[in-house]
Structure formats: structure tokens, C-alpha cells
Backbone bond lengths (Angstrom), bond angles and torsions (degrees), N, CA, C in turn:
res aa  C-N    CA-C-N  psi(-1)  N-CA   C-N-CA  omega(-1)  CA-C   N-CA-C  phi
1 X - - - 1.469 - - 1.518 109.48 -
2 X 1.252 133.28 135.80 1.169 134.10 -173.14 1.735 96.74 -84.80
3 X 1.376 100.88 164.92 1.410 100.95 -148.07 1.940 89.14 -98.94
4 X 1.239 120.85 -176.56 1.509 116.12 167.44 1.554 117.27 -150.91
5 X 1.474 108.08 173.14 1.518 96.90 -161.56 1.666 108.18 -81.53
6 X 1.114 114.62 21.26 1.295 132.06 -169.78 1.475 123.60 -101.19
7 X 1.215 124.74 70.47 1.283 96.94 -156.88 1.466 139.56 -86.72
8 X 1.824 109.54 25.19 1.203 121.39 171.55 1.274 101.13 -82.02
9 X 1.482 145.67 -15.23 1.720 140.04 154.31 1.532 97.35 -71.03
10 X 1.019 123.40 -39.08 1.365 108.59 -168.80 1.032 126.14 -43.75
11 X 1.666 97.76 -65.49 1.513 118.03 172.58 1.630 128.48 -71.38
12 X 1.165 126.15 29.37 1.288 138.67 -165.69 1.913 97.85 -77.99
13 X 1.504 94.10 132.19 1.624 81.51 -147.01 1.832 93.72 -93.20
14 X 1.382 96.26 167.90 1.267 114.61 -164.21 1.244 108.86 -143.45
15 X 1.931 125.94 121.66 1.074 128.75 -179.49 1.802 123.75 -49.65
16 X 1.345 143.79 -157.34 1.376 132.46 142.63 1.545 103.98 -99.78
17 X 1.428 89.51 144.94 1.788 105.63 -166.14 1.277 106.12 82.81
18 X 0.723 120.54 40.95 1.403 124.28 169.04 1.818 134.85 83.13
19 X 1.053 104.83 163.91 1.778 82.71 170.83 1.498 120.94 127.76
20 X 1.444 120.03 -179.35 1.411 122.50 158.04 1.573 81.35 -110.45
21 X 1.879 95.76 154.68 1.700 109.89 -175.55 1.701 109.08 -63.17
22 X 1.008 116.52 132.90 1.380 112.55 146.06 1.490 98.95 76.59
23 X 1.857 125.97 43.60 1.505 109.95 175.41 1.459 102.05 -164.64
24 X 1.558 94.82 57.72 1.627 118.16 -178.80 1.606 122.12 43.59
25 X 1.303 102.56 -129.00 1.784 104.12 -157.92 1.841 88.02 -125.11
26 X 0.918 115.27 158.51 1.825 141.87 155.62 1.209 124.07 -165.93
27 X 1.032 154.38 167.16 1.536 138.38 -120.87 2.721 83.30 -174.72
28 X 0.647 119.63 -12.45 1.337 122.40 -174.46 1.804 103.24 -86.54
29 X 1.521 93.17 141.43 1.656 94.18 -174.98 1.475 121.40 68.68
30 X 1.644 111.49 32.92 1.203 114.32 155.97 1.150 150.10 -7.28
31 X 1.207 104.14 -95.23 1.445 157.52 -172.36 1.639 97.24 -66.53
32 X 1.445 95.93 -88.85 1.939 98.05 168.97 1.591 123.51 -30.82
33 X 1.347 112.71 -38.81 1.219 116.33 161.56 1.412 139.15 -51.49
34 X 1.287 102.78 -44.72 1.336 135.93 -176.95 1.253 99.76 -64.42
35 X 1.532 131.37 -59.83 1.152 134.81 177.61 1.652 118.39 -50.30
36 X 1.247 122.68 -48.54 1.333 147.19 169.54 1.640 103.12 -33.02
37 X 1.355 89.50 -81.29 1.782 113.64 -173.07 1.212 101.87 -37.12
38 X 1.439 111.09 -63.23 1.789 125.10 -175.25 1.840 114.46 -47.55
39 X 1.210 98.98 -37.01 1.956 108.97 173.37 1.555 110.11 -77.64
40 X 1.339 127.64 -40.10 1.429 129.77 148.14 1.386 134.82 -34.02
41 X 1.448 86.71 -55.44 1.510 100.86 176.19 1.911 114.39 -76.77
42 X 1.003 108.23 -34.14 1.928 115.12 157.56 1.117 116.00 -51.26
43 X 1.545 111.65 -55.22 1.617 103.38 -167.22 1.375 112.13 -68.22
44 X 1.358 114.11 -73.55 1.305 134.13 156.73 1.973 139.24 -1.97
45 X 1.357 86.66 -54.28 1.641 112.08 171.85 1.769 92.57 90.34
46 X 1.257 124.67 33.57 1.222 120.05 -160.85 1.959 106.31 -153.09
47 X 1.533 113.52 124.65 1.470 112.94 -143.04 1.458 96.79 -111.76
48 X 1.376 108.98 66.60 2.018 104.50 155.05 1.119 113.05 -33.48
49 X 1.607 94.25 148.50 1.525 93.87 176.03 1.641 113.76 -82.35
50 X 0.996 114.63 173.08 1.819 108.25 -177.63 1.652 107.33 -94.12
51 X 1.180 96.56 48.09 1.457 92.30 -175.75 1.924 109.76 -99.92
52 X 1.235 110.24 156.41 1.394 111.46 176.67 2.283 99.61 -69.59
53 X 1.296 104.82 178.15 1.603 115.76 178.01 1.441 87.22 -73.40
54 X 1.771 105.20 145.74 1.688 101.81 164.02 1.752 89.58 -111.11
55 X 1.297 96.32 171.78 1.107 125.07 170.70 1.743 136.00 -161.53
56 X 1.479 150.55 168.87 1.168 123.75 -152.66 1.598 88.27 -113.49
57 X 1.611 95.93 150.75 1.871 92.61 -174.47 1.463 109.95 -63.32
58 X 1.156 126.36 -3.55 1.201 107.84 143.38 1.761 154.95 -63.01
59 X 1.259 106.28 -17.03 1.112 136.54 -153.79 1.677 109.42 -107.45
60 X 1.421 114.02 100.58 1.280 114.55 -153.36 1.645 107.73 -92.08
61 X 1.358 118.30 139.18 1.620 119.65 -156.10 1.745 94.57 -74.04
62 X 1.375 94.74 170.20 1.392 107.66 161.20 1.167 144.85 -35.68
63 X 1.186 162.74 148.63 1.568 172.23 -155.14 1.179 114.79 -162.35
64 X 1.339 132.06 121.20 1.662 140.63 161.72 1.440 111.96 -33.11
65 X 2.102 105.67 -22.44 1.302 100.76 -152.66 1.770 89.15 -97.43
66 X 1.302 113.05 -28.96 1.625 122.46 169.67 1.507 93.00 -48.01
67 X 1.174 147.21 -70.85 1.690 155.92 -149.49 1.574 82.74 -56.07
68 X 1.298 117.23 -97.98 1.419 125.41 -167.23 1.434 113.35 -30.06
69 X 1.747 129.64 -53.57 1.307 119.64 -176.89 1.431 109.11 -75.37
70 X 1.278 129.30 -34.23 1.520 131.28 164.04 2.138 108.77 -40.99
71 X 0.595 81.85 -65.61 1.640 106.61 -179.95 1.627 106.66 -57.51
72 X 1.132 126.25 -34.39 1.578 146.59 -166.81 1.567 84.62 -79.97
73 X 1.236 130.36 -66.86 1.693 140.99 -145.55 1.122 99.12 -81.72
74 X 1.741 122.39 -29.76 1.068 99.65 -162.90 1.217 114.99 -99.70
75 X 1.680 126.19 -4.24 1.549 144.08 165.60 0.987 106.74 -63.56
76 X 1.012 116.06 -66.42 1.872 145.44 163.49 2.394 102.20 -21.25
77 X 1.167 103.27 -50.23 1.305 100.18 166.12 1.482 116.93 -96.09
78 X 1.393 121.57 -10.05 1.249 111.25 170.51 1.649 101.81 -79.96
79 X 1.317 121.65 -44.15 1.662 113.18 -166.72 1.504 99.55 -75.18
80 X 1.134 146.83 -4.59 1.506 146.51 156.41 1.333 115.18 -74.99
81 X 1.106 115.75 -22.25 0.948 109.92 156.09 1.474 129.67 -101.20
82 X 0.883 133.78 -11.04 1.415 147.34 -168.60 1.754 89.81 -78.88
83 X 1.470 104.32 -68.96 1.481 92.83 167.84 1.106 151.94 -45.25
84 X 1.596 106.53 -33.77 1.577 115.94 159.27 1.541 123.85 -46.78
85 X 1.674 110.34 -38.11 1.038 134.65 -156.20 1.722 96.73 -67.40
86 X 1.741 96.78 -52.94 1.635 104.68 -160.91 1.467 106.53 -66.94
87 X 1.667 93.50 -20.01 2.037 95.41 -167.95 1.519 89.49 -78.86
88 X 1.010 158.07 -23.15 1.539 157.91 -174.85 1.085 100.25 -76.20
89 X 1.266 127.03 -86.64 1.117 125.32 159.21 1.101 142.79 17.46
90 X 1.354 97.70 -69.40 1.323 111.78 -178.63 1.951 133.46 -103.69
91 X 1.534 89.21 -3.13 1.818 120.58 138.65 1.016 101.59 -47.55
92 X 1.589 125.53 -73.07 1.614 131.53 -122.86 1.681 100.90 -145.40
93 X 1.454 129.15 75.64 1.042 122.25 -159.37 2.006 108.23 -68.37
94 X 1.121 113.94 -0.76 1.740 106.67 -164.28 1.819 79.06 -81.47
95 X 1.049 135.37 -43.75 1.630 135.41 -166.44 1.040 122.82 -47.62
96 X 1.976 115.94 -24.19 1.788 122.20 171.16 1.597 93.75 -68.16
97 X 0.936 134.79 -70.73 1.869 97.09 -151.10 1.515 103.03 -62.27
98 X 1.300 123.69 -19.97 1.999 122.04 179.21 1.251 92.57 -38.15
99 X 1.672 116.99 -76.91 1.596 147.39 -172.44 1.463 101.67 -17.18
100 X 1.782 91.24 -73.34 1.768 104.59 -171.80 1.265 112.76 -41.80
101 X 1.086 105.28 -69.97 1.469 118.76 -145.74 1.816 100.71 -85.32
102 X 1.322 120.43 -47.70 1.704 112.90 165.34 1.425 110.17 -24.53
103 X 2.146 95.07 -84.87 1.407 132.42 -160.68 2.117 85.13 -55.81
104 X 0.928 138.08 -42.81 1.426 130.23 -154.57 2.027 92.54 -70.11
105 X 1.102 99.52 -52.61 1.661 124.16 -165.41 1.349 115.52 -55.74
106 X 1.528 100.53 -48.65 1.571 122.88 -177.38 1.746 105.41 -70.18
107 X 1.569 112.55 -47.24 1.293 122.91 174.79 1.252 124.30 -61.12
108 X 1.817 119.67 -24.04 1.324 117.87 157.40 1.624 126.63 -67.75
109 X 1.545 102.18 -36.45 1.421 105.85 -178.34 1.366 108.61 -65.23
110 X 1.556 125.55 -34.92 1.089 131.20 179.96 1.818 109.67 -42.01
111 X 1.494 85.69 -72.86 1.856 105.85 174.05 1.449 96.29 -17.88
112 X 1.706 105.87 -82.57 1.690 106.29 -149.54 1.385 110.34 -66.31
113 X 1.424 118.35 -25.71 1.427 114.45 169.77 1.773 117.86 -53.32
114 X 1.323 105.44 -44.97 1.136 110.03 162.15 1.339 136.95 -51.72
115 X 1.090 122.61 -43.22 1.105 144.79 -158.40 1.295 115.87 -110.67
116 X 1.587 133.23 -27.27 1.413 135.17 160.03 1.865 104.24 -104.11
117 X 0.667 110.61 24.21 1.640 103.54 -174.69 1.754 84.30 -145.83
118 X 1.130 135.74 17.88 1.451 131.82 171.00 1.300 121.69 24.62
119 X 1.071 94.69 89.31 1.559 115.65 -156.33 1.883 106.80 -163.83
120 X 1.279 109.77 17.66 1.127 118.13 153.60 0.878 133.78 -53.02
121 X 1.760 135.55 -30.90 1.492 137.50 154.80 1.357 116.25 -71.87
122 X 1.446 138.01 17.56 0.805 122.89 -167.10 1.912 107.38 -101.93
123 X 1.321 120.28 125.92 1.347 105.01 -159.72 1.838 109.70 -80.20
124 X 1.432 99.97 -19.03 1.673 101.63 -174.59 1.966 94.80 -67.35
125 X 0.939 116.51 -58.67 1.829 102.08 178.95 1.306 122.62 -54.75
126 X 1.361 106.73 -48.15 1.933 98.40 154.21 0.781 141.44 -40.76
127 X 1.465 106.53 -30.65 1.567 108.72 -177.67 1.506 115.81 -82.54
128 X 1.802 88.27 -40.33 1.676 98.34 -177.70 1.276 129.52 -61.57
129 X 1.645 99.25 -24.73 1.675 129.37 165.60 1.654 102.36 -41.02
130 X 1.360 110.24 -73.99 1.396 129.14 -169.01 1.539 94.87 -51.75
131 X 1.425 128.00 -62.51 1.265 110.87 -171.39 1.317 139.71 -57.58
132 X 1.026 102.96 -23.20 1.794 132.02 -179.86 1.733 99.64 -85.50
133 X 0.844 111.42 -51.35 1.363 121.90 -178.22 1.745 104.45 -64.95
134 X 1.077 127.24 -56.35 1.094 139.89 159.68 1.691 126.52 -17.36
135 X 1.630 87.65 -59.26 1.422 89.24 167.78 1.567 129.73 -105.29
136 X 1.572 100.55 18.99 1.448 111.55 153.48 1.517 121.60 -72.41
137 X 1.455 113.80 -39.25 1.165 140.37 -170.65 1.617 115.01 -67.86
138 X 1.566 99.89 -49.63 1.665 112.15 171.52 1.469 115.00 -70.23
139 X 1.542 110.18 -33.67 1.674 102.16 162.32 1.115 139.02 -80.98
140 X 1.356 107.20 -8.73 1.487 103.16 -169.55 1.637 87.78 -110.31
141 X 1.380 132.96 1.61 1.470 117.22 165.34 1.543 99.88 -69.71
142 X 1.437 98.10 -52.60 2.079 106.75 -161.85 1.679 97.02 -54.71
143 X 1.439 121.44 -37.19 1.496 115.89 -177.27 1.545 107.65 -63.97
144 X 1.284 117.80 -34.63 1.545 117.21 -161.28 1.710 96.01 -80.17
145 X 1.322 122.55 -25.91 1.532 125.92 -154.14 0.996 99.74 -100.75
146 X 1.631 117.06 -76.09 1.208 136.50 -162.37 1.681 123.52 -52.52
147 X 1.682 97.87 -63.89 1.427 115.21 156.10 1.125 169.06 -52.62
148 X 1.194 91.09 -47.60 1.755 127.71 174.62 1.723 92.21 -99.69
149 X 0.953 155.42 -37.78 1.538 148.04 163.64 1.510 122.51 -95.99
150 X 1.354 126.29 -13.62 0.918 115.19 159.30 1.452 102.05 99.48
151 X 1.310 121.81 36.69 1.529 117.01 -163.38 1.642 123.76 53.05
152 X 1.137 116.24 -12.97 1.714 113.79 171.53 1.460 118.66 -44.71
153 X 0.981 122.42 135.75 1.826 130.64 -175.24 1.494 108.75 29.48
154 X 1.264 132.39 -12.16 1.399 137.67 127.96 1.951 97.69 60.34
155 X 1.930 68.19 -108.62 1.969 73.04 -179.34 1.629 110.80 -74.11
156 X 1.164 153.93 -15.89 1.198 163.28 134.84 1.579 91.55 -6.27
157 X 1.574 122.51 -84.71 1.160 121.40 -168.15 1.107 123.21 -57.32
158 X 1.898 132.80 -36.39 0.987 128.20 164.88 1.585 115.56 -49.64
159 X 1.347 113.83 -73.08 1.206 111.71 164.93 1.571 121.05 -14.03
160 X 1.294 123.37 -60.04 1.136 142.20 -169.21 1.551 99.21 -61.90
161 X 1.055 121.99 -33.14 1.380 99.73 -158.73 1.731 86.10 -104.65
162 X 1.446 124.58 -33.67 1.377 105.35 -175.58 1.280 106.15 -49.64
163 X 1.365 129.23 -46.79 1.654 136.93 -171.63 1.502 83.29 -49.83
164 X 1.226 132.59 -102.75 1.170 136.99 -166.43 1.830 124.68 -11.65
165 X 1.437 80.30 -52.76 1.864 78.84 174.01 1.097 123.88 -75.90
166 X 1.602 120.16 -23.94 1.232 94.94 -175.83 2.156 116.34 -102.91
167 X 1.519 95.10 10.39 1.380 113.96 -171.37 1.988 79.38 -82.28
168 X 1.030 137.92 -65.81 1.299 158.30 178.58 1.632 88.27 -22.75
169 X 1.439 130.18 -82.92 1.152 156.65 -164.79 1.817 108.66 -43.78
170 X 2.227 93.74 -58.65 0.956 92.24 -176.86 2.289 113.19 -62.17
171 X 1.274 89.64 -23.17 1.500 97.80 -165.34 1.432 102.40 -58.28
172 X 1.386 101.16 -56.96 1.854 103.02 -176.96 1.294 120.29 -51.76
173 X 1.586 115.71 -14.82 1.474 130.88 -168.01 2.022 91.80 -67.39
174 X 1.751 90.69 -64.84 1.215 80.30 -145.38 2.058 104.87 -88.04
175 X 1.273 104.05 11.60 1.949 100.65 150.49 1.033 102.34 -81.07
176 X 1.193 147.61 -16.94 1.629 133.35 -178.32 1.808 93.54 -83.90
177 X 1.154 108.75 -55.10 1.666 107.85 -169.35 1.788 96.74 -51.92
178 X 1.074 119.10 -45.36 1.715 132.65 -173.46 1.451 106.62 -64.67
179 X 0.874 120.67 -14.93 1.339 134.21 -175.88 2.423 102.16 40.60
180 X 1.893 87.45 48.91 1.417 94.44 176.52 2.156 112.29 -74.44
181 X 1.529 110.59 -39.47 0.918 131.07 157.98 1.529 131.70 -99.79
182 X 1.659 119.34 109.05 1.477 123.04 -158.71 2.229 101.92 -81.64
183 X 0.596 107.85 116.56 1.993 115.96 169.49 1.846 99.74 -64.77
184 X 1.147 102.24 65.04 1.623 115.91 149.48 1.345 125.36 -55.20
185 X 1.415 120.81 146.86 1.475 107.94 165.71 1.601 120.96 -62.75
186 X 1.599 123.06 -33.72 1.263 145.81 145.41 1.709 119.14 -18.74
187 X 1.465 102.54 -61.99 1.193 121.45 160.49 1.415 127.70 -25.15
188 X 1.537 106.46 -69.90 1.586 154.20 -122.90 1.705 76.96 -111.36
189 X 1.153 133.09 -64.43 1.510 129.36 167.42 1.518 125.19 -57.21
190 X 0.911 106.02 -14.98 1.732 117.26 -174.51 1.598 113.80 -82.67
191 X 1.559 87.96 -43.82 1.674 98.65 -176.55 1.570 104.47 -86.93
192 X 1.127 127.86 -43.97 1.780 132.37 177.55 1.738 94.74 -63.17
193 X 1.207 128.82 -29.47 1.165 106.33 168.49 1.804 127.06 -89.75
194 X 0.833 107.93 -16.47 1.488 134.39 154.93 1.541 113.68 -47.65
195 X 1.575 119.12 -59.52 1.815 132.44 175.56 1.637 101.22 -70.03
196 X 1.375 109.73 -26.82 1.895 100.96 -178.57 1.660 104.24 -79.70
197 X 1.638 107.70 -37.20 1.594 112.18 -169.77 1.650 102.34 -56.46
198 X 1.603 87.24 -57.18 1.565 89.73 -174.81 1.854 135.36 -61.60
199 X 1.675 107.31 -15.13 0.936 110.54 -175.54 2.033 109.00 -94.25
200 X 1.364 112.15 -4.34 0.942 118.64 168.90 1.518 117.30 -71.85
201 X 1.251 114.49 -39.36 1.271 150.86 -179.53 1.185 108.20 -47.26
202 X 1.150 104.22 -54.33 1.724 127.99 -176.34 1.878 98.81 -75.04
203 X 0.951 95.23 -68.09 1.692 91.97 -179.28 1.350 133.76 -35.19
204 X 1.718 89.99 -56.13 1.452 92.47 162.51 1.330 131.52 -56.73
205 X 1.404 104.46 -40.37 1.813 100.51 -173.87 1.541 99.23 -70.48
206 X 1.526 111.50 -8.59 1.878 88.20 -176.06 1.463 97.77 -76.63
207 X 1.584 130.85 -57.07 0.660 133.28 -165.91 1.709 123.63 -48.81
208 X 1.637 107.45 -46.43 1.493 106.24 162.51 1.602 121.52 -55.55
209 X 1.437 99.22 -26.80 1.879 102.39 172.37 1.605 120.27 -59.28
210 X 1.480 114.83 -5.02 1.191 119.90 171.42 1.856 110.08 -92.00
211 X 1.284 106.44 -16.77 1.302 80.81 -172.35 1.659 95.12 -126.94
212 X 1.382 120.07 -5.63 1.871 128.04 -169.04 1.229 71.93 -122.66
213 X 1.757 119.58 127.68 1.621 124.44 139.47 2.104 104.44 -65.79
214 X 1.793 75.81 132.87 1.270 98.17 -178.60 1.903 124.15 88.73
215 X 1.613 90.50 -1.24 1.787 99.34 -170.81 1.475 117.84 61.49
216 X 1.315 95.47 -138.97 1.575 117.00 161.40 1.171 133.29 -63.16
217 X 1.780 115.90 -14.92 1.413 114.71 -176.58 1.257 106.73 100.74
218 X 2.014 122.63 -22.34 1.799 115.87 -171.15 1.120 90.82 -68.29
219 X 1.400 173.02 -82.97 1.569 166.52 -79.44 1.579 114.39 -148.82
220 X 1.318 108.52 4.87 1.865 104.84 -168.89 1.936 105.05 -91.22
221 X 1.588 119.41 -5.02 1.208 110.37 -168.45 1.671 119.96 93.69
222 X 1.165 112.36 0.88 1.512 129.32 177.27 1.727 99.19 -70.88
223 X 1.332 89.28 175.99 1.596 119.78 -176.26 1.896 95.34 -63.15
224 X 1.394 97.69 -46.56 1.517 130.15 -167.54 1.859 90.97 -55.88
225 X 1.404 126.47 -73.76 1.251 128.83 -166.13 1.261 101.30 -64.11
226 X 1.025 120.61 -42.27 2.176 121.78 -171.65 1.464 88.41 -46.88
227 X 1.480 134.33 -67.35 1.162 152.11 -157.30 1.605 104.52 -47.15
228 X 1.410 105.86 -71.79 1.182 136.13 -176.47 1.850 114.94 -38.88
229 X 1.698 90.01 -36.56 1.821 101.98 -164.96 1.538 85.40 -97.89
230 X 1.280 153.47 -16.79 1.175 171.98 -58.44 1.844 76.99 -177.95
231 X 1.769 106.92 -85.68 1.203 105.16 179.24 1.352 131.36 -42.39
232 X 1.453 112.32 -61.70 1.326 128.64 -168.31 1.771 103.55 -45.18
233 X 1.757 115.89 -45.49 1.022 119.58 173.05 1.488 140.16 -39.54
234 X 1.859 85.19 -41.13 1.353 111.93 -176.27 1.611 95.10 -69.96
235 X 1.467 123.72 -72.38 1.418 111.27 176.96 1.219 139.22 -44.25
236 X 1.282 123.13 -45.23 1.697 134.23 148.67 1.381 107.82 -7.63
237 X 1.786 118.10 -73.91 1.614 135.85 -170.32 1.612 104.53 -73.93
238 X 1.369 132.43 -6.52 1.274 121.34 -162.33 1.961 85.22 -110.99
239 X 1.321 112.52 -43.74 1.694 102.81 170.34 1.453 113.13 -59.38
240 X 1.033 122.69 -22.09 1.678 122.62 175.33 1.877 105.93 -48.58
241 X 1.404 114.62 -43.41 1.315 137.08 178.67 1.247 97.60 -67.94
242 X 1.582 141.69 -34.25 1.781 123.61 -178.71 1.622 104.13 -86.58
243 X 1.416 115.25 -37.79 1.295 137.04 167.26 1.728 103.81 -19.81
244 X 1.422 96.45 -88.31 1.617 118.82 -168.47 1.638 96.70 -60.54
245 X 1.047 129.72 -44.21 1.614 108.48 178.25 1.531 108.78 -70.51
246 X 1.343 141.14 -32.92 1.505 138.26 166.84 1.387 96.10 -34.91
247 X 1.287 126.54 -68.04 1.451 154.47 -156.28 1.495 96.30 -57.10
248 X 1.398 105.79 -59.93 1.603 114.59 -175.37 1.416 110.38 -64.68
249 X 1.236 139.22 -40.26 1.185 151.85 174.55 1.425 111.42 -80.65
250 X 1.470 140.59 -12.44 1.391 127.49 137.26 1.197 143.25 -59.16
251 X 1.574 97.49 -24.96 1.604 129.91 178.26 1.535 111.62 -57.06
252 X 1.416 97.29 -49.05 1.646 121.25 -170.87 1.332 112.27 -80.55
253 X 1.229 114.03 -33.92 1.189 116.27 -179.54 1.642 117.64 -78.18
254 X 1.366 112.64 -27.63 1.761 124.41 146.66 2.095 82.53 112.28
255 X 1.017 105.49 19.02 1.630 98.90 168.18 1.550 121.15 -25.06
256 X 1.158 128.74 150.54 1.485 126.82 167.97 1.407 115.16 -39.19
257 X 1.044 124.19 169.33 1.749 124.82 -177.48 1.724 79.48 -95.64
258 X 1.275 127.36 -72.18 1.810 109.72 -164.16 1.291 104.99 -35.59
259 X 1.323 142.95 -12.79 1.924 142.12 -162.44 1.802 81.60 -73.40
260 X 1.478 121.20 -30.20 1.505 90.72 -168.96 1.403 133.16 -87.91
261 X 1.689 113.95 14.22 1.443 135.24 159.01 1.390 91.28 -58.43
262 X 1.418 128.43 -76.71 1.568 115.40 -155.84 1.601 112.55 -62.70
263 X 1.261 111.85 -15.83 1.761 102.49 170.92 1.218 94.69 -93.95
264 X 1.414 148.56 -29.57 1.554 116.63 165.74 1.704 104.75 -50.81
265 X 1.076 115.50 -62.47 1.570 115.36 -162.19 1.682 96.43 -56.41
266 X 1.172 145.48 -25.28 1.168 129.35 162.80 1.067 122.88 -46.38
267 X 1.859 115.93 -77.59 1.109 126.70 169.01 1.557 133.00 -25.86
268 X 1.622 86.95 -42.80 1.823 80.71 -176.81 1.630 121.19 -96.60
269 X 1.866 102.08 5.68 1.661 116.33 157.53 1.318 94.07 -54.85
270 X 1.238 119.20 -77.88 1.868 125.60 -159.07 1.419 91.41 -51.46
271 X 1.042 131.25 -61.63 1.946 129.47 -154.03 1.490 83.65 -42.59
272 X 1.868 104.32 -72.73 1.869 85.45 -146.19 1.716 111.43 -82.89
273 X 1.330 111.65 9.12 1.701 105.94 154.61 1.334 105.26 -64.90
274 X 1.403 119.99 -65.56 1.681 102.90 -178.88 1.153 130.12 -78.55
275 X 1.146 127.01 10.73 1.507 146.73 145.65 1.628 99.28 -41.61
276 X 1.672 108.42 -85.08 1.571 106.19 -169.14 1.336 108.61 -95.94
277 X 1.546 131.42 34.51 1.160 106.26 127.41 1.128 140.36 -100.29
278 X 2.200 105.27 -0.45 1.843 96.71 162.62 1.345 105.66 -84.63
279 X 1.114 129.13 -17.09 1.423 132.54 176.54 1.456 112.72 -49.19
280 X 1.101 121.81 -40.07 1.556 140.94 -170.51 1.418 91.12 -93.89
281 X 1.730 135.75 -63.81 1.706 115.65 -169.94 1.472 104.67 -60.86
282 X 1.736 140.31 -16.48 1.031 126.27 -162.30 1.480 102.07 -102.39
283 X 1.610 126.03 -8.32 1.153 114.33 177.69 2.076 105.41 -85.46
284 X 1.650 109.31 -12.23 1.388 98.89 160.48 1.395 134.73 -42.19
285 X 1.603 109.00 -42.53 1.289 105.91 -176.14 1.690 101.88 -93.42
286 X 0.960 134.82 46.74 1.502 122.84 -177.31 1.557 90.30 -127.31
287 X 1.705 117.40 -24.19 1.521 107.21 171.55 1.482 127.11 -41.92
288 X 1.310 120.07 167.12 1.481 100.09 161.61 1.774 113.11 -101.66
């Protein structure tokens, strides 16, 4: 399986000898497997076995249609909550940085718990993901709108950017379905090195933001940040493309049907990263 910049597919856990964890033996998708494991085991420095996913004949494989309703429930509790978040919020304005910074904090621990403790199928952390996450999302819109602009185009911009993200999302969907852009290993390195460049990027300017007002210039509203969020955007929509082949290549491989909690919880990592980062390039132009 080619690897992605995602690393809740990454880590999709796998018994020894092969397999998805904990969902017996099957013997289908050999070969394809074999190939997979073997590109894992290259990149990585680390030698899967070439075995197809097992699972117990009870245990019914994956569906495109499992991905989508997995993925459906779990937006579906993040935007219920997101809203809750903004209606609080916006009662009680001291509660947005609580929101942010809790719901932001709590939603990371969630991730890695998930995701290094393999536990990506598990739907109670997904969910809890979404909720926590949720109301990171609803505060830090009302902070970007409400606060920092003064209510001006406000909901306009939210709006604006949900349209945006998920027009973005839907777009990458269907060049991957078009097969306009091919998911190379070439590829697959280009863009993961792209999310490391850029997240350095980011670091640094926080860190110079302690001692240079404004840092580096990536986050101050400059020519420099338009650019910058410009990029990040661009990478955001181009992992959507390693995303959907993880996804596509679990499918094939006949993974458990619960495997499609951890590609919801993928998917909706990338959504609400590029969620607030057009949220954030579109509150540039709302400055004066």
C-alpha cells in the first residue's frame, strides 16, 4: 500500500503475520498484498508481511458505502458541535480561547491515542475526536469573525470557507476518480515533504513571534501570509489524493467494515485543517 501524508491511514493497525489487528485469518488479495507490504516495507525500513488483511468469517469487509456513512456521522457530530460551540461562544465571549485551546488540545490527544495505540477503528474516539474538535472549530471561527472583525461578513466568511472546503475536497475526489493526477510513490514523497517543509515554516515563525512582532511575516496578513496560506492550501487538497488511495486500497484489500471509522477520522483531520486554513486566508482580506 503506498503510504500517505496522513498518518491516521498510515498507522492502521496490523496484527504480526500479517493482517488487520484482531480479525482472524483470510487468504483473498494475496498477491496485491504482497506488493503493498513490500512498498511499506521499502519506504519505511520496516518488512510487513505480504500478507492480504485477515479477518473472522464473520466479519464483513469494507464498502465505499461504510467510508461515506462512517465519514457522514462523524462531520455530522463535529458540525453539531461546532455549532454549539459558536452559540456559547457567542453568549459568553471569555469561553473561545477555553473552546480553542481545550477542544484543539484534547482533539490532538485524541488523534495520537488513536493513531499510535491503534485504535483508529474505534468509533467512541472518533466520535469524541469530532466533538472536541468541533468545538475548536466553532471557536476559533467566532474568534476569527466575530472578534477580531467585529462581526463584519462574519457568517459570510464562515460560510465561505465551508463552501470552499468542501468544493476543494469534492474536486480532489473527482481527479482521483479521473485518474487526472496518478498517487506515485514519487508523488506520495513530494507532498509529505511539502507538510514537513511547511510545518517547519510554521514553527519557526511562531517561535520568532516571540521575539520579532509578527515573526516571519507567515500569519501577520502580508502579501507574505496570503502566499504562504495560498500554499498550505495547495498541500491540504493534494493529500486528499494520498488519502483516497489509502481508502481505495483498504477497500481492495477487503479490510474489516469497522476499518472505516479510521478513514472517517482521517478524512475529517484533512477537512478541518483546510477548513481553518481558508478560514484564516479569507479573514486576510476582511482586515482593513
Amino acid at each position: 500500500m503506498r503510504t500517505t501524508s496522513n498518518p491516521v491511514f498510515r498507522n492502521l493497525p496490523r496484527q504480526e503475520g500479517g493482517g488487520y489487528a484482531n480479525f482472524g485469518s483470510g487468504v483473498t488479495g494475496a498477491g496485491q498484498m504482497g506488493q503493498m507490504g513490500q512498498q511499506y516495507g521499502n519506504q519505511y525500513g520496516q518488512q510487513y508481511p505480504p500478507q492480504p488483511y485477515q479477518q473472522a468469517p464473520a466479519t464483513r469487509a469494507m464498502t465505499i458505502d461504510d467510508v461515506v456513512t462512517k465519514t457522514a456521522i462523524t462531520l455530522g457530530v463535529l458540525a453539531l458541535s461546532a455549532i454549539i460551540s459558536y452559540g456559547l461562544t457567542n453568549a459568553n465571549t471569555s469561553l473561545a480561547p477555553l473552546f480553542v485551546i481545550g477542544g484543539g488540545l484534547i482533539g490532538l490527544v485524541l488523534v495520537l491515542i488513536a493513531t499510535f495505540a491503534n485504535k483508529m477503528d474505534n468509533p467512541v474516539l472518533v466520535l469524541s475526536y469530532a466533538v472536541f474538535e468541533g468545538l475548536f472549530v466553532g471557536a476559533l471561527s467566532f474568534m476569527f469573525t466575530n472578534i477580531e472583525f467585529s462581526g463584519v461578513g462574519g457568517s459570510a466568511m464562515i460560510a465561505q470557507a465551508v463552501l470552499g472546503t468542501f468544493g476543494v475536497f469534492a474536486g480532489m475526489l473527482v481527479v482521483y476518480k479521473t485518474g487526472a493526477i496518478r498517487v506515485t510513490p514519487r508523488f506520495t514523497r513530494m507532498i509529505v515533504g511539502a507538510m514537513i517543509g511547511v510545518l517547519v515554516l510554521a514553527l519557526g515563525n511562531l517561535v520568532a513571534s516571540f521575539f520579532i512582532s509578527g515573526g516571519l511575516g507567515l500569519r501577520d496578513g502580508g502579501p507574505l501570509a496570503i502566499i504562504f496560506s495560498l500554499v498550505v492550501i495547495a498541500i491540504a487538497a493534494f493529500s486528499f489524493l494520498l488519502d483516497f488511495d489509502a481508502a481505495d486500497q483498504l477497500i481492495r484489500a477487503q479490510a474489516p467494515e469497522k476499518a472505516a471509522w479510521g478513514v472517517a477520522l482521517g478524512l475529517t483531520v484533512t477537512l478541518v485543517w483546510l477548513y481553518v486554513e481558508i478560514l484564516r486566508l479569507l479573514s486576510y482580506f476582511q482586515r482593513d
